[in-house]
N, C-alpha and C positions, 0 to 999 in steps of 0.2 A: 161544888164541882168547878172545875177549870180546865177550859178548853186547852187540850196539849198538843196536838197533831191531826193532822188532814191528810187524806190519801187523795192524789190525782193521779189518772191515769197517763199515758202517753205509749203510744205504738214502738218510738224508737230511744227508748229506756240511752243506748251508750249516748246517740246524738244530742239526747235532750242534757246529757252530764257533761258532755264536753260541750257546748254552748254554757251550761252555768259556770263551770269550770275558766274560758275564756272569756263571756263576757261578762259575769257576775263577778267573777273572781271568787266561788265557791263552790269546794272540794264535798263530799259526802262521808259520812262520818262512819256510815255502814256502807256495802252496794256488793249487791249480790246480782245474777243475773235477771231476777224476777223484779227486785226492787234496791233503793235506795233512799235513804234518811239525809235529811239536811236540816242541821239544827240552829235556830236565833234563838240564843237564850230558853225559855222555859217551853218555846215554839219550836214543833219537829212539823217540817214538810216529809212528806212521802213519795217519791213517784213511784207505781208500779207500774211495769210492763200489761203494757192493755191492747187490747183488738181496738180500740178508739181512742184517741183523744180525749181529753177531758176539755172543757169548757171553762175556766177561770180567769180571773185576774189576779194575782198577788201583787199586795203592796207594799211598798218601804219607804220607809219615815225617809226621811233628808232634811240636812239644817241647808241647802243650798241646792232645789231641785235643778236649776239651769246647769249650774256647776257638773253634777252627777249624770243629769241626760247626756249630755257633754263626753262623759268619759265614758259610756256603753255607747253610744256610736262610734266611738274611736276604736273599741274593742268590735265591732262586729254588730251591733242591735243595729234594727231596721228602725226607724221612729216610726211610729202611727199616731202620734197626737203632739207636737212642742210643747214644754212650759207653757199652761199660760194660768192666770188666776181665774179659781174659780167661785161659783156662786155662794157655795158652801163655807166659803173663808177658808182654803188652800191653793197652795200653787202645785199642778200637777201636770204632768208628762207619761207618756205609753209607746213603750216597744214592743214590739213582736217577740214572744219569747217559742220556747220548741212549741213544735205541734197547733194546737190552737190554744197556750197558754199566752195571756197579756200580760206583761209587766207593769206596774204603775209606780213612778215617783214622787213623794209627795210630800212637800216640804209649807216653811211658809208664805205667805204670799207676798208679792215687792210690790211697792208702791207703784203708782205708774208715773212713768217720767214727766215733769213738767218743763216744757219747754218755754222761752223767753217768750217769742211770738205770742203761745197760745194766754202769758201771762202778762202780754200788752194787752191783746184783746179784754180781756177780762177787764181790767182798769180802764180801755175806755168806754166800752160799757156801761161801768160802773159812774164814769165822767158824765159821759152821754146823757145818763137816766137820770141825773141830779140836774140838768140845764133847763 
């Protein structure tokens, strides 16, 4: 067997499609007024119209998560977590999506910048502990 589709609920079924619509840039493939489909490849999201919210996070891959946080705040995402790396070995970011859905982006991780300063220090240290 092979996981193919997940149903989440959401209260406001049109606002939660027009936010995907805007700041996903992703249209619904079916959408009736109870429900809608949203398809990635062999993977169907579902939202149905619900008396609650649903509770998730969805996530998507990114070859440049800063890049991508980037361009869902310029559309409209609220950020709730920056870029940054995590313990796991990714680099990952979270907006606010409808209702109480989290969006998460999640890409590889950047190195962290090495600055000159911090790479004098380090040589004379290195100087230092040999004297």
């Amino acid at each position: 067997m092979n996981l193919n589709h997940i149903h989440l609920g959401v209260r406001d079924l049109g606002v939660a499609l027009d936010w995907l619509d805007r700041v996903w840039q992703l249209k619904p493939q079916f959408q009736s007024d109870r429900m809608a489909t949203l398809s990635f490849g062999a993977f169907t999201l579902i939202l149905d119209a619900a008396e609650a919210d649903s509770i998730a996070t969805i996530g998507f891959e990114s070859d440049d998560c800063d890049r991508d946080f980037r361009a869902v705040l310029d559309r409209g995402a609220a950020a709730l977590d920056p870029p940054s790396n995590k313990p796991w070995g990714v680099r990952a970011a979270y907006v606010q999506g409808p209702g109480r859905l989290k969006f998460e982006i999640e890409g590889p991780p950047t190195s962290p910048p090495t600055s000159r300063a911090a790479s004098q220090r380090i040589e004379t240290r290195s100087c230092s502990s040999r004297a």
